[in-house]
Structures are given as C-alpha cells and as structure tokens.
C-alpha positions in Angstrom: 83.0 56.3 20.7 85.5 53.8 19.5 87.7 54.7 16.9 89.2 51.9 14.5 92.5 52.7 12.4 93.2 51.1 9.5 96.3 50.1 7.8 97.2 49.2 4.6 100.9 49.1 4.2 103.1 48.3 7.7 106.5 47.3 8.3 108.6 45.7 10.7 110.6 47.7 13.2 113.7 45.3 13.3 114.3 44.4 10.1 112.1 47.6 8.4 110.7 45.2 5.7 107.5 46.6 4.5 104.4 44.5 3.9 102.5 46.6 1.3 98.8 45.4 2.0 98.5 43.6 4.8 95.0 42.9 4.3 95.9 40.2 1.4 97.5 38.5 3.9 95.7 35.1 5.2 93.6 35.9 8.0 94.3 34.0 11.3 92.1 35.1 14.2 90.2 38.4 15.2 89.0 39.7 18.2 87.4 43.0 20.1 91.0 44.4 19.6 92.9 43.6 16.6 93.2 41.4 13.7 95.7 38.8 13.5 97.1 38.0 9.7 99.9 34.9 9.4 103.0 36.2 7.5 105.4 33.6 6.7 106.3 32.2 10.5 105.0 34.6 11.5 101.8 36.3 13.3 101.1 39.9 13.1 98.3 41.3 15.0 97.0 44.7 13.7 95.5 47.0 16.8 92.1 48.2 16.2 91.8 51.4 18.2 93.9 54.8 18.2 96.6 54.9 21.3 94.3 56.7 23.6 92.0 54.1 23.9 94.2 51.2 24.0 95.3 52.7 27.1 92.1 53.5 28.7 91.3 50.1 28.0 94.6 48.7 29.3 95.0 46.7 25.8 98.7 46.5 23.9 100.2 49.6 24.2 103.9 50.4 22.4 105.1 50.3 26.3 103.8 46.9 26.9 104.9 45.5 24.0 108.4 46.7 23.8 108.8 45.8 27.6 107.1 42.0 27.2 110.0 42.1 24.2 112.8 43.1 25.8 112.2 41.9 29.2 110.2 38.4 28.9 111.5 34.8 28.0 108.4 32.7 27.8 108.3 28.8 26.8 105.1 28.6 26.6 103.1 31.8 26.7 103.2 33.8 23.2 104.4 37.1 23.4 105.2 39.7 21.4 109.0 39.4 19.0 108.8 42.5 16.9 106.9 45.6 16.4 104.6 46.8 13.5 104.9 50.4 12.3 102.4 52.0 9.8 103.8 54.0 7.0 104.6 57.0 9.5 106.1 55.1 11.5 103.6 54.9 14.2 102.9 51.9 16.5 100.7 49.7 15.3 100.5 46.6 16.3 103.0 43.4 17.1 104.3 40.8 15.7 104.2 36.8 17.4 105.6 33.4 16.4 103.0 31.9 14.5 101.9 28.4 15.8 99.8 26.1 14.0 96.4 25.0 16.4 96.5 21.4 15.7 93.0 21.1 16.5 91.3 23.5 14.6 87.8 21.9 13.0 89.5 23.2 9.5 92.3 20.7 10.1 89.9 17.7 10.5 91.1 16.0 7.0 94.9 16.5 8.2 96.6 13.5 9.8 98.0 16.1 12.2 94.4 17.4 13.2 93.6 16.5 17.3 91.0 16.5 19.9 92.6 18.3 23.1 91.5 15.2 24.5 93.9 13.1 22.3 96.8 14.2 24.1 98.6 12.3 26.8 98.9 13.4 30.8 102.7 13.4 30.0 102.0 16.0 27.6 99.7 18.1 30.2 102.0 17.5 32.9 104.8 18.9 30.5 102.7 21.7 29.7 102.2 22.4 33.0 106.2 22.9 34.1 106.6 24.9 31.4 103.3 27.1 32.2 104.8 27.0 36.1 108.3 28.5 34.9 106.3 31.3 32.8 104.5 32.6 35.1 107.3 32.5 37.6 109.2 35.0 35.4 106.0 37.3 34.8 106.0 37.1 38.3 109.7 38.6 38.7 109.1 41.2 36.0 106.4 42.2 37.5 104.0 41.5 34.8 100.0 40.1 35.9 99.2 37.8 33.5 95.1 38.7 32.8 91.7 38.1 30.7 92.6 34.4 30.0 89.9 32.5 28.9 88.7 29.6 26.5 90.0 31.9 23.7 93.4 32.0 25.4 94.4 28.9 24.2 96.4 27.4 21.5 97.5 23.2 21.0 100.1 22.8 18.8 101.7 18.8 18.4 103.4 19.7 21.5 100.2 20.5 23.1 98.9 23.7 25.2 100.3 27.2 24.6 98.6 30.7 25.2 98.3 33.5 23.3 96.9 36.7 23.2 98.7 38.9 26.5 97.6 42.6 25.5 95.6 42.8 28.9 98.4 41.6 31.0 99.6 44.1 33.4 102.8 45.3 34.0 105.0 47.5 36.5 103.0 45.9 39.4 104.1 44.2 42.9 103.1 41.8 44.8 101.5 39.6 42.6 102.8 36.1 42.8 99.5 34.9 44.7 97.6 36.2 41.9 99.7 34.3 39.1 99.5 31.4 40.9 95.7 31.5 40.7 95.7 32.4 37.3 97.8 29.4 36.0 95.5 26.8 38.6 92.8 28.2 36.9 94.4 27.7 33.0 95.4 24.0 33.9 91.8 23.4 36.1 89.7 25.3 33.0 91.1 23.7 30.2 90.3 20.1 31.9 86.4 21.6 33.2 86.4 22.2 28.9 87.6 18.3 28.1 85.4 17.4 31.3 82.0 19.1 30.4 81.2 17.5 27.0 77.7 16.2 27.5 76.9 17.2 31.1 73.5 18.2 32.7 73.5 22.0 34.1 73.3 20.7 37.6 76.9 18.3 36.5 78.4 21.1 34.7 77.9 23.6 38.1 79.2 20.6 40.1 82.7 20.9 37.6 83.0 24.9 37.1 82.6 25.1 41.2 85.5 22.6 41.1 87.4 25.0 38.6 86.6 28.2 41.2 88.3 25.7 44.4 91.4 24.8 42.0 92.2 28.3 41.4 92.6 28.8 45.0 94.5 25.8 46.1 98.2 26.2 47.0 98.6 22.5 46.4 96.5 22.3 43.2 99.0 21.4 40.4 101.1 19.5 42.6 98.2 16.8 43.8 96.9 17.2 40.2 100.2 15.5 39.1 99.9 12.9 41.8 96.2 12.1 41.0 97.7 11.5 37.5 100.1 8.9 38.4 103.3 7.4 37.0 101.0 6.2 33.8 102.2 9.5 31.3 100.3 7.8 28.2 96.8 7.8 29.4 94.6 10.3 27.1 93.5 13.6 29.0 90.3 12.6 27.6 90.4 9.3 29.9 91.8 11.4 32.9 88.7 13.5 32.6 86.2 10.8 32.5 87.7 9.8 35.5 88.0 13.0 37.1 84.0 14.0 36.2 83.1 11.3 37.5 84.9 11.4 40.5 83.3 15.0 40.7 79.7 14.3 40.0 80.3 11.9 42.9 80.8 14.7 46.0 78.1 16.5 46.0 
C-alpha cells in the first residue's frame, strides 16, 4: 500500500533556510505525487510517497533531481533549482521557479488574466523554438521527456511553458525520435485543446486523430510554421478556427 510522508518543517539544501511549516504556505497545485506550495519566487513541491516507491513508480527521485539540476539548462521546460530536505535532512521534495499561469479562471478580474487562445502565432511559434532547443538538450543528456499531458502545461504573459518532469527518464539512449514525438505532440495537443471547444464527438475524433498523425510527422512543426504564415499577430484562437475547420473538412 501507499505510504504518504508528511512534513512539517523543511529547508533548503543550498542556502539551508528552514521553512518551519510549510503547510501555511499558499497552496499552488497538487497532484497523485506531491503538493506544490509558492514560497516567495518560488515553487516547492513536497513528494508524497517514501523513496522506495517513488522509485518503483519512476516519480522524482534525489538522483533525478540533482542530475535535471546540475546537468539541464531549460528555456522553457520547468525543472528543478534546489532541493528540499526535511528536518533530518532527508530528501524531500524540490524546489521550481514559480511562474504565474496567466490564465487561471481565479485570475479572471485581473487585467493580466488570458484565454490560451488570446495569444498571437508569433507567440506559439516562439514557444515553439524554445520547446525545439529543450528538448534537443534532454535529448543530449539523455533525459526522455514523459507523462505530459493537459496538466503539463503552464501560460505565463510570455505564453506556453511546462511543468511538472518527475516522470521524465534519464540515463537512456537513443531517444531523439522519441523527443521529437513528444514535443509534435505538446505543440499538436495544446492546439486539438484551443481547437475542440464546442465540437461533436464524431468532429472532436476527426481532431485528436490529427493530434496522433502530428506526433509522427518528421515535418510537423516546420509545415505548422508555414501554414501559419508571415502574419505573427493573428490569435491562436483564429488559427484554430481555421485549422478545425480545415480538419472537419478531410474526412
């Protein structure tokens, strides 16, 4: 059966500040794995299970972190920057840069609140050449990126980020085809989620089978950027439209 630690008082391994009660921190996100609290700039994500399990479930293990650490310069991928310690000075969870999710429902009365949508195709395609040199250098550290889904992501007021790498692999080879798949399929799923707002089942098949064929293409993200155009202020959300119904077309 699972096991769930929990931590009252942890500190930071570079600096060895302590944080007392972590738990009146604010409360940022939560998953199957860990907790995530916001601590000035910062995130720290407390790891729910003992170290036994977080290995037999390939989540964040100290040897992960430290190496994604040490080893990793991401743009746009958020990894971890520091370790948490309890008050034995066990591993126990990480800490992230915090960003801000500009569109989060909560945010709605904020004049910085925005729909994915909202954002330009300059801003995806910028995205995306960040995204491209990320997962270029996972690729040469050998490092798989995995499990990213709708959760994954993160829009900030420079648009698309992803969090959350505890079940990315490392120490493994040959794996640049399988990067390359994942990030068609981040770029190809996070337009099928602006493109499927108010689709029929049959529509919505159509677009996720589309997603599937993305993720597979060599030429994906480079005839994605053509079918874009020179035109870097059109709304994603008007790109989709477009694209859906381009889509809902072939059949």
């Amino acid at each position: 059966m699972a096991r769930f630690v929990e931590h009252k008082q942890v500190v930071l391994r570079s600096t060895l500040e302590v944080i007392p009660d972590i738990s009146a921190l604010p409360r940022v996100g939560a998953g199957h794995d860990g907790i995530v609290f916001k601590f000035n700039d910062k995130a720290l994500k407390i790891l729910k299970y003992d170290i036994s399990l977080r290995k037999e479930k390939n989540l964040m293990t100290f040897s992960k972190a430290t190496y994604f650490l040490d080893e990793l310069d991401l743009k746009r991928i958020i990894k971890p920057i520091d370790i948490l310690l309890d008050s034995e000075g066990v591993y126990t969870g990480y800490v992230m840069e915090y960003l801000d999710d500009v569109t989060n429902p909560k945010k709605k009365d904020s004049p910085i609140y925005r729909e994915p949508e909202d954002f330009s195709c300059g801003e995806l395609i910028n995205s995306m050449h960040d995204l491209i040199e990320d997962f270029n250098e996972l690729t040469r550290k050998n490092v798989l990126a995995a499990d990213i889904n709708r959760g994954s992501y993160i829009f900030t007021t420079d648009f698309m980020h992803l969090c959350d790498m505890d079940k990315y692999q490392k120490d493994l080879l040959k794996i640049d085809d399988q990067n390359k798949r994942m990030l068609n399929y981040v770029i190809a799923k996070f337009l099928a989620i602006v493109m499927s707002k108010k689709l029929s089942k049959e529509q919505l098949k159509l677009v996720n089978e589309w997603v599937k064929k993305s993720a597979n293409s060599r030429k994906f993200l480079e005839s994605l950027e053509k079918e874009i155009g020179s035109d870097y202020r059109v709304p994603i959300g008007d790109f989709a439209t477009y694209k859906v119904k381009k889509l809902i077309q072939i059949k």
